[in-house]
N, C-alpha and C positions, 0 to 999 in steps of 0.2 A: 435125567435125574428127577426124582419126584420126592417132594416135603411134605410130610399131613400137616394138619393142625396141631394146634398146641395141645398135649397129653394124648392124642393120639396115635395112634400106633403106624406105622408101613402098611398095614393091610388095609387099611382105609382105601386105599386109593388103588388095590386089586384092579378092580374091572377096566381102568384105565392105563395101567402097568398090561394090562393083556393085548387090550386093541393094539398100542404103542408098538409090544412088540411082534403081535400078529401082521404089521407095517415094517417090518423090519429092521427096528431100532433093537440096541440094547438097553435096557432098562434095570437101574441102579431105584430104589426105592430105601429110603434112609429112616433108621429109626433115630433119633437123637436122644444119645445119650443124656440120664438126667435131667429128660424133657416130656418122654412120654408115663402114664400112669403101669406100666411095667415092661421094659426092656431086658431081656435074656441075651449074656453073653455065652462063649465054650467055657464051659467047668461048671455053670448050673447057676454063675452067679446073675441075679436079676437086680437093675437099677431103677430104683423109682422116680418118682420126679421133685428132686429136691426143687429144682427150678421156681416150680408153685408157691414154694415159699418164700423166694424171692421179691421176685418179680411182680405180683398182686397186691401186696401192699402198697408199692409206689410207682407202683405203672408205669415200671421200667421196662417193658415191652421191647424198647427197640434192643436190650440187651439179648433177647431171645434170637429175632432175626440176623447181627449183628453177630450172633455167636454159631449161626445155622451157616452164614455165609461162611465161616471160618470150616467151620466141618463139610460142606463141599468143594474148599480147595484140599482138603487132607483128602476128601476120597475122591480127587482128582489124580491127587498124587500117586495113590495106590491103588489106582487102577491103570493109568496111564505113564506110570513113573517108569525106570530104565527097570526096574526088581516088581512088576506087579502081583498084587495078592491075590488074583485071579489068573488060573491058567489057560484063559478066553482071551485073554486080554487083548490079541492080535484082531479079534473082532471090532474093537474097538476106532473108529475115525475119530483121532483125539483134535482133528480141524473142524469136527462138527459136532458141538456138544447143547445142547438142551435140558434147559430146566422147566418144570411148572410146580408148583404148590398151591395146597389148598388154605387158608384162614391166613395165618402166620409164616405158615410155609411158602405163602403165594408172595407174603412181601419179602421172606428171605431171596426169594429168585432175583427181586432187582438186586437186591443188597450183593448176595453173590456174582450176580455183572458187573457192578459198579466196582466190588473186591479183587477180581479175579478176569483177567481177560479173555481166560479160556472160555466161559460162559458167553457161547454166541449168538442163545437166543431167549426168550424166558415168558413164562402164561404164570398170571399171578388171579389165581381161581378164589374170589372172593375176599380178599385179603389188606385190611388195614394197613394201610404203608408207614408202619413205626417206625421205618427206618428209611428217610427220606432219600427220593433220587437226587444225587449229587448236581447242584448248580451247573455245572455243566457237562452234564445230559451221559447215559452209556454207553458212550463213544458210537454214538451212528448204530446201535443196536438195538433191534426188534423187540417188542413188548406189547403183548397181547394183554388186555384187563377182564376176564370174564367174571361178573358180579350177577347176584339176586337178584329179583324183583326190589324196586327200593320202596313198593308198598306194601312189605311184608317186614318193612323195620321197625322195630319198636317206636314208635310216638317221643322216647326221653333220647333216641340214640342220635346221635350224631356226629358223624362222620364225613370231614373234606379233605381227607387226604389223598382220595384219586384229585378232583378239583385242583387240588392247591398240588400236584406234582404233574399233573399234563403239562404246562407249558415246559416242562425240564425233561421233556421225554425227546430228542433230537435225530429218534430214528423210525422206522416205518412201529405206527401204532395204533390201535385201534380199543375201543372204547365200546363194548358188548356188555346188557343185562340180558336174562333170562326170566320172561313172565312166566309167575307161578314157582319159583325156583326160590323156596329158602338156602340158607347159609348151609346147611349138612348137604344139599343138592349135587355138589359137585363128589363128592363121595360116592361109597358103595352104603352107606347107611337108608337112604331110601330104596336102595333095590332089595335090599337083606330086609327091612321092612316091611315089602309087599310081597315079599315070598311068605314072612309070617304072617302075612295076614292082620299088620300090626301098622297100617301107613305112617311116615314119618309128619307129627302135627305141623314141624317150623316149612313143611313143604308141598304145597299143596298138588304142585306137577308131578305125576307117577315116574316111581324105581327107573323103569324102562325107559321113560319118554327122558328126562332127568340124565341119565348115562349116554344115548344115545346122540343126544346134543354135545354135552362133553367129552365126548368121544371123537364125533366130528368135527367140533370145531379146532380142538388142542392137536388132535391131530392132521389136521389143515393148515395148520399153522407151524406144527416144524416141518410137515411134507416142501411146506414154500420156503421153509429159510434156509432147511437144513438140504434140501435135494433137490430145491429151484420147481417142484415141479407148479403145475397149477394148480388155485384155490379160490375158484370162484366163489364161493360159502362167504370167504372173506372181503370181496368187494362190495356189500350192500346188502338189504333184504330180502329177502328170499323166500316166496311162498311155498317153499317144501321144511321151513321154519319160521313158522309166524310167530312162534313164542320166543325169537331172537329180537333184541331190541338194538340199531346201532344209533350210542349217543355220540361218540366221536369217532373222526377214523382222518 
């Protein structure tokens, strides 16, 4: 299952939805309703994002991720339930389920494991943790942190909420930035970019190089949790990615 950012759309996260399932997985990519800047249901009707005005005024953020984790136990349910809404559904290893998100969506992944048991592993691709991991910890379950460059953050921002939720993390985890990699990085927004001809400015690492890393690492990461296989990538650093940085593991 894959989360974009806040007001963005499922197709964000395209090129990573492809590798995933070029690997074999099925891949569910969610728009949320009343979350993103125009969501299209059957009959033509489109939802905007009431949310924005919510939630910006008082930086009730965690109510976003909080409400992202509830809408992947629903499309757990219908897809994997006894009546699925999918006629594939058989495809589906519902003992082996993965999530990752990018911004917002990256902290709904824990919130949806900490929610939901079914959620057995989760990559939270740059993502403010509004909505804290639970005191004691996602029951022994995997969590990958892949974040930016953090000298590409604004000078005013500040942000401890990976810091201040490591120690509550109580199962295999690891702690990955990416030099040169702004916050849009983990998207298809730098690759669509350099195809115009137009590079993304919050990100100094190119389309290609930008996808390829996320590509390999997220999918490294449910190869090892979800199919046991090997993921050396994930043991330390590696000079076939020096622009991978590991600060915890």
């Amino acid at each position: 299952m894959l989360s974009p950012g806040f007001t963005m759309p499922r197709a964000s996260l395209t090129t990573l939805a492809e590798d995933l399932a070029s690997r074999g997985y099925v891949v569910a990519a969610v728009d949320h309703a009343y979350e993103s800047d125009g969501t299209t249901f059957p009959g033509g009707r489109v939802l905007t994002c009431k949310a924005c005005e919510q939630v910006f005024p008082d930086r009730s953020l965690h109510r976003v991720s909080d409400g992202r984790a509830q809408d992947v136990g629903f499309l757990l349910d219908r897809l994997t339930g006894p009546h699925s809404a999918w006629r594939y559904s058989w495809l589906i290893d519902a003992q082996r389920i993965g999530m990752a998100g990018h911004s917002i969506g990256g902290a709904a992944a824990s919130a949806a494991m900490a929610a939901d048991p079914r959620v057995d592993a989760g990559v939270n691709m740059d993502g403010t943790l509004f909505t804290p991991i639970p005191e004691g910890g996602l029951g022994g379950r995997p969590l990958l942190m892949l974040g930016g460059d953090p000298a590409l953050l604004p000078p005013d921002f500040s942000d401890t909420s990976w810091e201040d939720n490591w120690p509550r993390l109580d199962g295999w985890k690891r702690w990955l930035t990416v030099t040169g990699a702004g916050h849009p990085a983990f998207t298809d927004w730098p690759v669509l970019g350099d195809e115009a001809g137009y590079p993304h400015p919050e990100t100094p690492l190119s389309g290609t190089r930008s996808q390829q890393i996320t590509r390999a690492y997220v999918g490294a990461f449910f190869d090892l949790h979800l199919r046991g296989m090997p993921a050396p990538r994930l043991d330390g650093p590696t000079a076939a990615d020096p622009e991978v940085v590991f600060h915890r593991s």
